[in-house]
C-alpha positions as CSV (number, residue, x, y, z in Angstrom):
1,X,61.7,-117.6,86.5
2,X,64.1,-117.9,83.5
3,X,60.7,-117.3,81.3
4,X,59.8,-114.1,83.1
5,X,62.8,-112.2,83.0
6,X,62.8,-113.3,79.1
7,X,59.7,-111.8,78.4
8,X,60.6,-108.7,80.6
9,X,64.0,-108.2,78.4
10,X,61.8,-108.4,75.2
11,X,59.4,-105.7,76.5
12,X,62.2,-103.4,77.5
13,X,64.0,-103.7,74.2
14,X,60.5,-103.1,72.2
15,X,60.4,-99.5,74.2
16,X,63.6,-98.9,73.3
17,X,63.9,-99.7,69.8
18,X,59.9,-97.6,69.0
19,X,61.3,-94.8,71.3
20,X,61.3,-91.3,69.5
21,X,64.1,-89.3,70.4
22,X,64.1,-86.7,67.9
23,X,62.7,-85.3,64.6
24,X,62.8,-86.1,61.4
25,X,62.6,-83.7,59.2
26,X,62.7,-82.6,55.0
27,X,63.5,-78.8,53.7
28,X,61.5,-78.2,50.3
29,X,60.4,-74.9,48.1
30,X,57.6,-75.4,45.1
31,X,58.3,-74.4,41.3
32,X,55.5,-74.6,39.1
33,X,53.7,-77.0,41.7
34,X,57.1,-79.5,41.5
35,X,58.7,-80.1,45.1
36,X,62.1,-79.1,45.0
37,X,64.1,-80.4,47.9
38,X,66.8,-77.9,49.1
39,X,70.4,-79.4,50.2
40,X,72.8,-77.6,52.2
41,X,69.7,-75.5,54.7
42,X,70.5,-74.7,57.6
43,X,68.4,-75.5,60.3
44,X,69.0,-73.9,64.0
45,X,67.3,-74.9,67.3
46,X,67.4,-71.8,69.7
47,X,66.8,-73.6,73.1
48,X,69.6,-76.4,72.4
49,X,71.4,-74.1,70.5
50,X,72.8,-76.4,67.9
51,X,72.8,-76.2,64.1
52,X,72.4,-78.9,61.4
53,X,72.4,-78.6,57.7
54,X,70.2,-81.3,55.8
55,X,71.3,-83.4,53.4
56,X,71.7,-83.4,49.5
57,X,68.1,-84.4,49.2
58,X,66.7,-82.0,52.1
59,X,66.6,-84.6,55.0
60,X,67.3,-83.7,58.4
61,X,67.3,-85.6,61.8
62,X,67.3,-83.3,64.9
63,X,67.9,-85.7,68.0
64,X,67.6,-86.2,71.9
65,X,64.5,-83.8,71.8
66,X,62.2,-83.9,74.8
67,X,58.7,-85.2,73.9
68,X,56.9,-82.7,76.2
69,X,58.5,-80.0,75.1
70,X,58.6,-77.1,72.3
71,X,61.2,-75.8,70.3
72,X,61.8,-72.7,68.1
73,X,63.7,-73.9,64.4
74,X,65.5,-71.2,62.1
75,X,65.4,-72.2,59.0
76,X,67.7,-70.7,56.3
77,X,69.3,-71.6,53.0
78,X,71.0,-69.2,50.1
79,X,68.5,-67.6,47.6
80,X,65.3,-68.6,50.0
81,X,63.8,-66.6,53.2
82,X,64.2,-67.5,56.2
83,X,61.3,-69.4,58.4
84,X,61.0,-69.2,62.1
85,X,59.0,-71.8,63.3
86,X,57.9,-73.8,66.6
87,X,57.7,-77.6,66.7
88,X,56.8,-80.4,69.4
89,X,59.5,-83.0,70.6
90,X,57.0,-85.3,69.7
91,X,56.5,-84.7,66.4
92,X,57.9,-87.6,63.9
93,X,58.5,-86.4,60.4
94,X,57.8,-82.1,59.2
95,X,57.6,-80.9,56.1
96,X,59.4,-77.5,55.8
97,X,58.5,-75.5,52.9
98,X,60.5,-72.4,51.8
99,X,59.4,-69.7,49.4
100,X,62.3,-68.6,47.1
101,X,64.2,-64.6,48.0
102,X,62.9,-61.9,46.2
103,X,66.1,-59.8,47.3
104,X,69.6,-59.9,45.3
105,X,71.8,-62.6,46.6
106,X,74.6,-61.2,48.1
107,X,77.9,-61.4,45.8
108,X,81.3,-60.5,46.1
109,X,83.7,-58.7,43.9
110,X,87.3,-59.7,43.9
111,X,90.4,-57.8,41.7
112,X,93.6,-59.0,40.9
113,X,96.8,-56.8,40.5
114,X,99.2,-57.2,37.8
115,X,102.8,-57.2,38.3
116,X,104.0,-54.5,35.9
């Protein structure tokens, strides 16, 4: 009996430690055919409606996403467009590719008064 319920725990821990519960993810733009990962995008998932930013080298893990289901991403990050896009829960790993603003960045002018 002892051996049975052994190899049952071993079973249920395999399924739990392969089961996908999310996305992984990485946010890049091209220059001159180079991959350029961007840091810092922001990445926005409209039916949980929950933000995260990825990392310094463009990684990004979105988790406790339903397998059978679809979701809509908006992707943004300063001085690229913005991509709207549709993904699976059971997707593993997406490669997100952003194509650089053609538009001015947006900027901010600041004065400073002087006691006279």
């Amino acid at each position: 009996m002892l051996k049975y319920a052994f190899i049952v725990f071993i079973l249920a821990l395999g399924n739990t430690l392969f089961a996908q519960d999310g996305v992984n993810g990485q946010i890049c733009s091209q220059n001159n055919g180079e991959l350029i990962f961007i840091g810092g995008a922001n990445i926005y998932v409209e039916e949980l409606g929950i933000e995260i930013f990825s990392d310094e080298n463009g990684n990004f893990q979105i988790e406790q996403l339903d397998a059978n289901s679809n979701y809509h991403l908006t992707i943004s990050a300063l001085g690229y467009e913005d991509v709207e896009m549709e993904i699976s829960g059971s997707e593993f790993h997406t490669l997100i590719s952003l194509e650089e603003s053609s538009g001015d960045l947006p900027f901010l002018t600041t004065e400073t008064a002087h006691k006279p």
